[in-house]
Residue, then its C-alpha position, 0 to 999 in steps of 0.5 A: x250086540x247093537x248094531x248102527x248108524x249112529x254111534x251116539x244114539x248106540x252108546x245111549x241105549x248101551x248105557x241104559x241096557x248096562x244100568x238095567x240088566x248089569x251087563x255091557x252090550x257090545x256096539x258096532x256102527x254098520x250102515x245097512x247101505x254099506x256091504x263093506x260096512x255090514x262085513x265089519x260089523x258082522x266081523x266083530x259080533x264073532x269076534x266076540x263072540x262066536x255064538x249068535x243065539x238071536x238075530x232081530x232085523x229091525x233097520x229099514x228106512x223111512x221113506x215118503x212121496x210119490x215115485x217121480x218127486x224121489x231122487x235115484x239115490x233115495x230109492x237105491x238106498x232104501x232098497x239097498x239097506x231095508x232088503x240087501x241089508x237084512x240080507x246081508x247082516x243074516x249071511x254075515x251072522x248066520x256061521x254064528x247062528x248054526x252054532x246055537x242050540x237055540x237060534x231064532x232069526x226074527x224081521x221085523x218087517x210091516x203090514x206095508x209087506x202084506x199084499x192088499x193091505x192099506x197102503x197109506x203112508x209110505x212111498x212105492x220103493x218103501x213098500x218094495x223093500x219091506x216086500x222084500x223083507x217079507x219074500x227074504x224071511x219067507x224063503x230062508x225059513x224054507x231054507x233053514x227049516x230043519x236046521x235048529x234055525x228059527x225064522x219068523x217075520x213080525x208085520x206091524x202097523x204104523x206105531x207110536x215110538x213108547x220109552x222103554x225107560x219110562x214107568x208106564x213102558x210096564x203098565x197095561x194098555x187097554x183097548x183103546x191104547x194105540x199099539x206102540x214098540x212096546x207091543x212088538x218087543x212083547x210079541x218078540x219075546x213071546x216068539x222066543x219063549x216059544x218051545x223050541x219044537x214051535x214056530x211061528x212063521x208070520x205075526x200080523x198085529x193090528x190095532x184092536 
């Protein structure tokens, strides 16, 4: 199931996910922004399916600048999709995820979480929303633990955005090769490849 603003960009990875692994993902629009939106969206995964067995959290919005240059509706709407969002599309989900002998919740929320980290880049509301994030996944991990539920949140730095549909998406990088999503996809299925009697609460990666 893929979830987004963008319906044409969602059709795109639908259509390359169906060519590569024979099956076709359902989509749904959903506005992180959008409680109404997240409901609909959240409606329609168990509609199709009443078993949730892998929830990744990857919406937030980028935003830059100083505090006094940004406008109200930049900051509540940063803050609204990357925290109450995440929040949301998790509640909205989680009947599904209790059903599941084998369910992981995984955010993928930034070193921009990390109290102390560099903070370059990245405006004071963007860091707010991934700390968030970060308390959110932290707390619901306490909260589920115990339940079968999995809750991990992977801490990445700034990377560079890879083509998983390209041939070199499979080569090895080396130690000069900057991190890219295709280090987070890897470190996403290593977490849930995981034996089921392990977890792992926190990943940090950084460049080597």
């Amino acid at each position: 199931m893929l979830l987004g603003r963008d319906p044409a960009a969602l059709a795109n990875v639908a259509r390359t996910i169906s060519e590569r692994a024979g099956c076709e993902p359902l989509v749904a629009p959903c506005d992180l922004a959008d409680p109404v939106s997240i409901k609909s969206a959240c409606d329609a995964v168990l509609s199709k399916n009443d078993k949730v067995d892998v929830l990744i959290n990857n919406g937030a919005p980028w935003l830059e600048g100083r505090l006094d240059d940004l406008t109200d509706a930049e900051i509540a709407s940063t803050i609204a999709a990357a925290v109450t969002g995440t929040i949301l599309v998790t509640k909205g989900l989680l009947p599904g995820l209790r059903r599941s002998t084998c369910a992981d919740i995984v955010t993928v929320v930034s070193t921009s979480g990390i109290p102390g980290w560099d903070l370059d880049g990245g405006s004071a509301p963007f860091y707010a929303a991934k700390h968030g994030q970060a308390g959110f996944s932290d707390k619901l991990r306490h909260e589920l633990k115990g339940s079968g539920i999995r809750v991990s949140a992977i801490y990445p730095p700034d990377f560079d955005a890879a083509d998983p549909t390209d041939a070199n998406w499979h080569a090895t990088p080396g130690l000069d090769t900057a991190l890219s999503n295709r280090e987070i996809v890897a470190t996403l299925l290593f977490i849930l490849a995981a034996p089921r009697s392990c977890n792992y609460p926190v990943i940090v990666l950084d460049q080597t």
